[in-house]
C-alpha positions in Angstrom: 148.7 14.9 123.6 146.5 12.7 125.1 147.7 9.0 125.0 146.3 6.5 123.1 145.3 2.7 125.2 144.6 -0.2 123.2 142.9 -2.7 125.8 142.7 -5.4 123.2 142.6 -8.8 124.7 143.6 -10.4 121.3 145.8 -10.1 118.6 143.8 -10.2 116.0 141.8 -6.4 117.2 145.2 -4.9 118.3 146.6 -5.4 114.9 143.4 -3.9 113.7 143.2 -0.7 116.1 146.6 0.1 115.5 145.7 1.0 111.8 148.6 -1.1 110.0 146.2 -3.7 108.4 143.0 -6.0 108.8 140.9 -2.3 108.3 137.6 -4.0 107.7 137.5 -6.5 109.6 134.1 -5.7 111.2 134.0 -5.8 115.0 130.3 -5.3 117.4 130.4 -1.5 119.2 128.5 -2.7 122.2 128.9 1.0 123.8 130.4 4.8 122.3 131.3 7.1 124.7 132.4 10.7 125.2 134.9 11.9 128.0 136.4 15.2 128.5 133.5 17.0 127.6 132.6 20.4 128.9 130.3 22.2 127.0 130.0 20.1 123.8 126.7 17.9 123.6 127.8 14.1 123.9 124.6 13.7 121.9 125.4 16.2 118.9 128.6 14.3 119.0 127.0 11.0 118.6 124.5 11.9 116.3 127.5 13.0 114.0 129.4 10.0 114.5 129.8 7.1 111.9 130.9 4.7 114.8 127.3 3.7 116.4 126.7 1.6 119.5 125.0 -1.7 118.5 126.6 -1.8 115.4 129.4 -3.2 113.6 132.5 -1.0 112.8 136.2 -1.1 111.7 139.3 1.1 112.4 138.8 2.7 109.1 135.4 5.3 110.7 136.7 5.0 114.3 139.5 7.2 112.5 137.2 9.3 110.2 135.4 10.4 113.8 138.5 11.5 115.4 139.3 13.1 112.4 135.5 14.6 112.0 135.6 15.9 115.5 139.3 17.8 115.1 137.6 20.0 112.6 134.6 21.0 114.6 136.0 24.2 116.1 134.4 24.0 119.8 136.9 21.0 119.7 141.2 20.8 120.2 141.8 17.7 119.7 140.5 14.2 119.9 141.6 10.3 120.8 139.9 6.8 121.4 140.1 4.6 123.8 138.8 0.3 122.9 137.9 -1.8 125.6 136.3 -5.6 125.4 133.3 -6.5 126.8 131.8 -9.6 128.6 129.7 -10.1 125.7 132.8 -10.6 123.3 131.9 -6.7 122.2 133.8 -3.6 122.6 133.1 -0.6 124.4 134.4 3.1 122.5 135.4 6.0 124.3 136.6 9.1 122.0 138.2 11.5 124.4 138.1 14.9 123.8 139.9 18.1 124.7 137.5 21.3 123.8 138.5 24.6 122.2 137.3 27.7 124.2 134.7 28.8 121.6 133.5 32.4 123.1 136.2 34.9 121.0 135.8 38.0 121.7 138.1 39.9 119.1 139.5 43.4 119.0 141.7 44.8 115.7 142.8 48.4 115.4 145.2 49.8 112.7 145.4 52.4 110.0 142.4 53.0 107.4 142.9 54.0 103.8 142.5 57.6 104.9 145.5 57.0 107.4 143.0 57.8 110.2 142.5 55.4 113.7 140.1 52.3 112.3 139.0 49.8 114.9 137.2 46.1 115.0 135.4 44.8 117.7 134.0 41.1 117.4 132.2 38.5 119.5 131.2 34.9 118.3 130.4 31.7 119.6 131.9 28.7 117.5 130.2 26.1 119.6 126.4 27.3 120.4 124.4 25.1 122.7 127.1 22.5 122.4 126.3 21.8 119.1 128.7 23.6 117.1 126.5 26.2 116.3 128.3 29.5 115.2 126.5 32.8 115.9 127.7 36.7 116.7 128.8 39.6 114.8 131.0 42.5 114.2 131.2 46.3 115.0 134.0 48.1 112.6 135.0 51.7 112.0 137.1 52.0 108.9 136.1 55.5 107.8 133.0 54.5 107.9 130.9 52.6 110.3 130.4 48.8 109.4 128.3 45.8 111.1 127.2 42.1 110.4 125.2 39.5 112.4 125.9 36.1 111.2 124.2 32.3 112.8 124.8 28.9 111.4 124.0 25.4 112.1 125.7 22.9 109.9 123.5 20.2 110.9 120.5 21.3 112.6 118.3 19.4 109.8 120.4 16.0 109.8 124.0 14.7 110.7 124.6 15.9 107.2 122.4 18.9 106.3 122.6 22.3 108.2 121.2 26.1 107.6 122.7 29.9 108.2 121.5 33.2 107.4 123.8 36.3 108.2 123.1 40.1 107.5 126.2 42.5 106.4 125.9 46.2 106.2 129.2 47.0 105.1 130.5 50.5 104.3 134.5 50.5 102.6 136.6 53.4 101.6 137.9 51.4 97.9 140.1 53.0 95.4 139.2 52.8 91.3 142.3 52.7 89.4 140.6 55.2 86.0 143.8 55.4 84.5 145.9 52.3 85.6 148.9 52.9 84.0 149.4 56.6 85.6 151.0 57.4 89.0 148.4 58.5 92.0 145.5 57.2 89.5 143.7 56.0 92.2 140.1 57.9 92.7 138.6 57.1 96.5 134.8 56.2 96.7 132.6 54.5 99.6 132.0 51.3 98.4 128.6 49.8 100.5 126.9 46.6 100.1 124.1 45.5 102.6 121.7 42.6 102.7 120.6 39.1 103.7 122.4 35.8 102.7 121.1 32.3 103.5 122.8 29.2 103.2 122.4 25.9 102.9 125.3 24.1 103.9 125.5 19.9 103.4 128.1 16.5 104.1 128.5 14.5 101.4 130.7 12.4 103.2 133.7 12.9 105.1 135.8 14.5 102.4 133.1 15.9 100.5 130.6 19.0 101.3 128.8 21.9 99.3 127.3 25.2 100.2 124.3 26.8 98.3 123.7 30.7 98.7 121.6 33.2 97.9 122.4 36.6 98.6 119.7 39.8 98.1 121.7 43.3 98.5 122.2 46.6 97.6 125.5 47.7 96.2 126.8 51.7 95.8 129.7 53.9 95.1 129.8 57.3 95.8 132.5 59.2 95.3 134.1 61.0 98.0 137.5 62.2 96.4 138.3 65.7 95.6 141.0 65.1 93.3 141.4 66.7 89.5 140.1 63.5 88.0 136.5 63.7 89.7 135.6 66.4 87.2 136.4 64.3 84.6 135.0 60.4 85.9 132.2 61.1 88.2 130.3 58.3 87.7 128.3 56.8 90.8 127.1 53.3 90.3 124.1 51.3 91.9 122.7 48.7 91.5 120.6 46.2 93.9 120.7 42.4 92.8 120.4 39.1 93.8 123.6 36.9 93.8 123.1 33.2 93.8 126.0 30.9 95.4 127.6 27.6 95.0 130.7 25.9 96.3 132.2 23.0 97.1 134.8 21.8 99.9 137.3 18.6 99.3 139.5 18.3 103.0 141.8 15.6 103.5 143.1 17.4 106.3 144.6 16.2 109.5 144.6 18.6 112.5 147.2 18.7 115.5 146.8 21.8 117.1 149.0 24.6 115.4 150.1 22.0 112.8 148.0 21.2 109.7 148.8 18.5 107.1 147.3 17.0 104.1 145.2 18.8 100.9 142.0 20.8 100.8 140.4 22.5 97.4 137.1 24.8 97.3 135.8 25.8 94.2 133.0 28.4 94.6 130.9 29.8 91.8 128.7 32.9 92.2 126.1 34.2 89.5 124.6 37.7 89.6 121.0 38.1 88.5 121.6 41.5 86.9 124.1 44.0 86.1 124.7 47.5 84.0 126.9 49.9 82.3 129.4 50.5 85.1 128.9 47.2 87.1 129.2 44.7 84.4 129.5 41.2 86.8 127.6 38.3 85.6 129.7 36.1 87.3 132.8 35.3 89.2 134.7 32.1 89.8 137.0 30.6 92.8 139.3 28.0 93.3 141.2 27.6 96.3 143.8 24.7 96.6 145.5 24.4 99.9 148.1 21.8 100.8 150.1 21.5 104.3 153.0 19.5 104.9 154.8 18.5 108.1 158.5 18.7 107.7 160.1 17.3 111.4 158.5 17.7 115.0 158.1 21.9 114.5 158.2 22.7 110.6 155.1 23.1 108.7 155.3 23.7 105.0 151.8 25.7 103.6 150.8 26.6 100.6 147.9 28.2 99.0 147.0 28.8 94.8 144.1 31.3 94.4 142.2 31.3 91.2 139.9 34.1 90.8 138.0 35.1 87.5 134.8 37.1 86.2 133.4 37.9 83.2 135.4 40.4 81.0 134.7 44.2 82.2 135.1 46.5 79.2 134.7 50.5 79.6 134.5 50.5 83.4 136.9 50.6 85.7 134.7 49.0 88.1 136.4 45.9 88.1 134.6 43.2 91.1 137.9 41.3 92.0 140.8 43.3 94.7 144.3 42.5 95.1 145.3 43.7 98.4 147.2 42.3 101.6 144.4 40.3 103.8 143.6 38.3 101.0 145.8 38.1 98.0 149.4 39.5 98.8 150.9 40.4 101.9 153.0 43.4 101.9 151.2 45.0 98.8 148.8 47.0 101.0 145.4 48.1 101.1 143.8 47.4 98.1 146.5 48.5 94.9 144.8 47.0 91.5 141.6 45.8 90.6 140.5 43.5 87.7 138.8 40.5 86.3 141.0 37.8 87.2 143.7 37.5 89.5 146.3 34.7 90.3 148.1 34.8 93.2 150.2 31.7 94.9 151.1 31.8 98.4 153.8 29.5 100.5 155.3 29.4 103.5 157.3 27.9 106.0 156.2 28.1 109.5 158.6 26.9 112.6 157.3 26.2 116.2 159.9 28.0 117.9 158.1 27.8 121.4 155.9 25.6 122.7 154.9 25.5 126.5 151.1 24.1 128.2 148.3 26.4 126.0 150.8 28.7 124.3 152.8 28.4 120.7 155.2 31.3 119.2 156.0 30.1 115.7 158.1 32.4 112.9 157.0 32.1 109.6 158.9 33.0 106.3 157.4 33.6 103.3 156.8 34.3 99.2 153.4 35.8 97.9 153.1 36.1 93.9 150.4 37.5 92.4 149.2 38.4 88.7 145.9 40.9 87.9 143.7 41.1 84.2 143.0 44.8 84.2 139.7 45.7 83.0 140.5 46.4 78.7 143.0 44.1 78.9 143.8 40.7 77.3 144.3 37.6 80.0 147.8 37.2 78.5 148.4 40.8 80.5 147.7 39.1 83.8 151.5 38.7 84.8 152.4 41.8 82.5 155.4 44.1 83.9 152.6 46.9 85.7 150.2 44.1 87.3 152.9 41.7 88.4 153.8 41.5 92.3 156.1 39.4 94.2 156.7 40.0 98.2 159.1 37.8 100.5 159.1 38.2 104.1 159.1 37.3 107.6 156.3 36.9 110.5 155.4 36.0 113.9 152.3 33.9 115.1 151.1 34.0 118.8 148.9 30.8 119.3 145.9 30.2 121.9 146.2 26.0 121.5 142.5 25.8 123.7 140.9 28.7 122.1 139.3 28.3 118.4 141.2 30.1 115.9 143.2 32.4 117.7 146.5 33.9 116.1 147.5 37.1 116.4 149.6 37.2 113.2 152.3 39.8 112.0 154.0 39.8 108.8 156.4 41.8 107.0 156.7 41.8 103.3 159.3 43.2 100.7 158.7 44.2 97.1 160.8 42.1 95.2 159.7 43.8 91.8 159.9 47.5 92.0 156.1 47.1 91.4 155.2 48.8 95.0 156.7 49.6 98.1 157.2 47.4 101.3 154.1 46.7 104.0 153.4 45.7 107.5 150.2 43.3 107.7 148.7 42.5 111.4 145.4 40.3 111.6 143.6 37.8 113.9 143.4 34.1 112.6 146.0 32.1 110.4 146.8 34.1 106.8 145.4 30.0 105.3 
């Protein structure tokens, strides 16, 4: 960690840069500067700053930068440095260690088929310098898959950015016609292609809100030969436009592997049209995060996931997925489908090695989830059939420079008879 210098030639301003009182008390920035810097703009980094040279300042947004610039991910870690000036003013310096922001990513495993899938990956999280976040993916899970994806949080203003991204993205998905019978499930290729642009903006430090509008086409077609085809052979379509909200609250502090403090998104998405099979009007998110340090190498992590649509009556098209990248790790694939799902999330996570750039931490944890089957009452949501609760252990393999990258494995166990046990590898922290 880099070490913090307080060159304070009075009391008064070392009391107030250490951050135990006297927070505004307003003080003259006579000159901000950056060192450390690689490939990061000094200027982007400025521009985003609330400390600004010629003005007055207090401890209070010299903090909010270095917390600002921890979550940009082209960046590791950041400190300050105060120093007077002849002119009774004070010169800043943040200092900055940078995240290597090229990721190249490569994911193989087992598709729902049981046949080789693979996922190849290359983004840039810090563009130009200037946190700008472009690249794309190549995927074979049964079927082929691709998506482009560039954003600029704040290519408008220090508080008003764009993106656009295009996904054509082919799934093999199981419908669950009869969810109460064994080997119900009826495979189809679930595809959904189009264009999404965003508009992302900064309320303030704490505060910011996306705004989304998404134009796509969205299929099944059924490519099971099982009994029940004869029977349910339906093959939705539909091409709509899906119009998208959210908003982020972070109060998150960032020290390399370890995370503290609370973050909540709430994310509402309303669907222009919809028919007999595909019945979404709408679906709502809330995800509430909160990170706790516990010692020098414990981190306590929990996530709640709130997820809900519109009722779906007489199809068992059903928009929201349990499965074990999002929802429930263990539980596999994708194993129930529905119009609400709960599912809470905690873990304990334990640096057991830390040496220069690399971090092995073991994890244990519990993952409990609930589904409202389409026909069925919200009171079934936690019902004997759609209840699911896995305990396990994991492994994380930490990059400290590079943005993002864990190579995660988990192992979870069915605690409920509801399922069997399941292996879940992935790039990037579970939450």
């Amino acid at each position: 960690m880099i070490s913090r210098y307080k060159s304070m030639p009075i009391l008064v301003l070392l009391v107030l840069l250490s951050f135990q009182g006297f927070s505004q008390i307003k003080f003259k920035v006579e000159s901000l500067n950056f060192e450390g810097l690689k490939k990061t703009k000094a200027s982007f980094l400025a521009r985003i700053a609330k400390v600004k040279a010629g003005q007055e300042t207090d401890s209070t947004i010299v903090i909010t930068d270095i917390e600002r610039f921890k979550r940009l991910d082209g960046i590791a870690f950041a400190d300050y440095k105060v120093e007077s000036t002849q002119d009774d003013g004070y010169k800043i310096t943040y200092t900055i260690e940078e995240n290597f922001s090229i990721i190249p990513g490569v994911r193989i495993g087992q598709a729902a088929d049981d046949s080789f899938s693979y996922r190849f990956s290359a983004f840039e999280f810090n563009g130009l310098g200037r946190n700008i976040i472009f690249g794309g993916f190549f995927k074979k899970e049964v079927f082929n898959a691709f998506g482009v994806f560039l954003e600029h949080p704040y290519v408008f203003t220090n508080k008003l950015g764009l993106g656009v991204n295009y996904m054509d993205d082919s799934t093999q998905q199981p419908i669950f016609f009869d969810p109460n019978a064994i080997d119900n499930d009826t495979d189809y290729v679930f595809t959904n292609k189009g264009f999404e642009t965003i508009l992302f903006y900064e309320l303030n430090f704490n505060n910011r809100f996306e705004f989304g509008v998404r134009t796509s086409d969205e299929s099944y077609v059924l490519i099971s030969d099982d009994e029940i085809e004869s029977i349910n052979s339906a093959e939705p379509s539909i091409r709509r436009t899906a119009f998208r909200g959210s908003h982020e609250y972070v109060d998150i502090d960032i020290e390399y592997q370890n995370v503290s403090g609370f973050r909540n998104l709430f994310e509402t998405t309303v669907f222009s049209n919809s028919n007999a099979f595909l019945q979404t009007d709408f679906i709502i998110n809330n995800t509430t995060q909160y990170f706790k340090r516990i010692g020098s190498k414990g981190n306590f992590a929990s996530q709640l996931q709130l997820q809900f649509s519109n009722p779906i009556e007489n199809s068992a098209f059903a928009p929201l997925v349990l499965d074990n990248q999002l929802n429930t790790r263990g539980v596999g694939n994708i194993t129930d489908r529905g119009s609400a799902i709960v599912a809470l999330n905690s873990e304990y996570r334990h640096t057991l090695l830390e040496k220069g750039w690399f971090v092995l931490q073991g994890n244990g944890f519990l993952d409990v989830s609930g589904v409202q089957r389409p026909d069925a009452d919200f009171g079934d949501i936690f019902s004997q059939n759609t209840t699911r609760v896995y305990s396990g252990l994991g492994v994380r393999f930490i990059h400290k420079y590079i943005f993002n990258a864990v190579l995660r494995f988990d192992y979870g166990v069915n605690l409920t008879g509801n399922g069997g046990n399941g292996f879940v590898f992935g790039i990037g922290q579970y939450f």
